[in-house]
Every structure is written in structure tokens, then in C-alpha cells.
C-alpha positions as CSV (number, residue, x, y, z in Angstrom):
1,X,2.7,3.9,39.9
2,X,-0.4,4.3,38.2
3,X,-0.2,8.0,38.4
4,X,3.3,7.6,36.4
5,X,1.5,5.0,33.8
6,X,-1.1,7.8,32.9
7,X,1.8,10.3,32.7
8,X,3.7,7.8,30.6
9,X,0.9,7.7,27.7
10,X,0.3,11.4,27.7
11,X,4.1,12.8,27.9
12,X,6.2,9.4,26.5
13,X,9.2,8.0,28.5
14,X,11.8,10.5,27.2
15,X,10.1,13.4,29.0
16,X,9.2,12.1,32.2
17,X,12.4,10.3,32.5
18,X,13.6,13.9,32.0
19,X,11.5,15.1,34.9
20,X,11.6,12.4,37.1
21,X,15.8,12.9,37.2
22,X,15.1,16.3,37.9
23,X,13.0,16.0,40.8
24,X,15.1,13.3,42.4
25,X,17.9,15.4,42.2
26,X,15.5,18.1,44.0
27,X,14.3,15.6,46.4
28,X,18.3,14.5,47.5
29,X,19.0,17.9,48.4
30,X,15.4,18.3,50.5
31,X,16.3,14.9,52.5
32,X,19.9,16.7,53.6
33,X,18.7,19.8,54.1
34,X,15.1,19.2,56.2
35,X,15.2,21.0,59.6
36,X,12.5,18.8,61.8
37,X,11.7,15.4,61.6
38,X,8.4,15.5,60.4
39,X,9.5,17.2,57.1
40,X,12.5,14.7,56.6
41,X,9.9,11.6,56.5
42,X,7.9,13.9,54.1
43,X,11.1,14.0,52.2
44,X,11.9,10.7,52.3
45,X,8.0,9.4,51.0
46,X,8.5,12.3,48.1
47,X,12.0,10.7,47.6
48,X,10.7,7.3,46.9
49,X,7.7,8.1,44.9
50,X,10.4,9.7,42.5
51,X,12.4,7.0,43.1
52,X,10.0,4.7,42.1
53,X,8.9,7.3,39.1
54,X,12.4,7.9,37.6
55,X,12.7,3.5,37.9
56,X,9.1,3.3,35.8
57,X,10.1,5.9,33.4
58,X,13.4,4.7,33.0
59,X,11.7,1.6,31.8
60,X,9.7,2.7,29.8
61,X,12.1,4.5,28.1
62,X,14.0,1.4,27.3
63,X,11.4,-0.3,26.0
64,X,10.5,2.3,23.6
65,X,14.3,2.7,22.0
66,X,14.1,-0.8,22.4
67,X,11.6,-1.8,19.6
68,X,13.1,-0.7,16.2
69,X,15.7,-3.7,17.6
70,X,13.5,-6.4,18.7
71,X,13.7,-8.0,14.8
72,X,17.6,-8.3,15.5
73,X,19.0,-9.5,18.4
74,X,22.1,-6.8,19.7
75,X,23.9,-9.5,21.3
76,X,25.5,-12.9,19.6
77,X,25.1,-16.2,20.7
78,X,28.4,-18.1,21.8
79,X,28.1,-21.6,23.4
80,X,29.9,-22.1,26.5
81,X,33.7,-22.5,25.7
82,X,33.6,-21.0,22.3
83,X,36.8,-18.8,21.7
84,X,36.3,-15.3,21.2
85,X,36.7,-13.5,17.8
């Protein structure tokens, strides 16, 4: 996860979301189509490190389209048992 946060700062969340997706995808098709063992639980580690990559991105990502909204909040507030509009 460090290794994604010094990604994150040089390429922004936008691209390495964009990567990350892309090499899950990849990593999917390795796990089905690994012929031994020993290269399936290579697979699988690669698959979580870009699992865990695409879920850092991802937030990142968020957090920056996030900000131009943080003066307004997106979502009203409704007290329990108030009737909807």
C-alpha cells in the first residue's frame, strides 16, 4: 500500500484507478487460466496486491471528486418519520 500512495501523488487517482482495473481484470483471467499450483498462488498474491491497489485508488479517487462538494452537503437531512417530498 505504500507503493500505491507514492503512485497516487505522482499519477493522481483517476489514472491509477484506470490501471489498477486493468490489471485486475488481467490478474482474473491468470488465476483461471494457471497450469501448476505454484503459479496459481503467484496469481492469487498478484490478484490481491491489485485488489488491494484498485480499493486504494478507488479511494482516492473519491476523495478527490469529492472536494469541490465538501462546502455543500449532497444529501438532505430528514428526521426520523418526516414524510417524504
Amino acid at each position: 500500500m505504500p507503493i500505491v500512495g507514492q503512485m497516487l501523488t505522482r499519477l493522481g487517482g483517476r489514472a491509477l484507478t484506470g490501471i489498477y482495473a486493468s490489471l485486475y481484470a488481467v490478474m482474473i483471467a491468470c488465476l483461471a487460466l494457471a497450469p501448476s499450483y505454484p503459479l496459481f498462488v503467484l496469481a492469487t498474491a498478484l490478484f490481491g496486491a491489485c485488489k488491494g491497489g484498485l480499493d486504494v485508488s478507488f479511494n482516492a479517487q473519491l476523495l478527490e471528486s469529492s472536494q469541490p462538494m465538501a462546502a455543500r452537503s449532497c444529501l438532505r437531512f430528514r428526521p426520523p418519520g418526516a414524510l417524504a417530498d
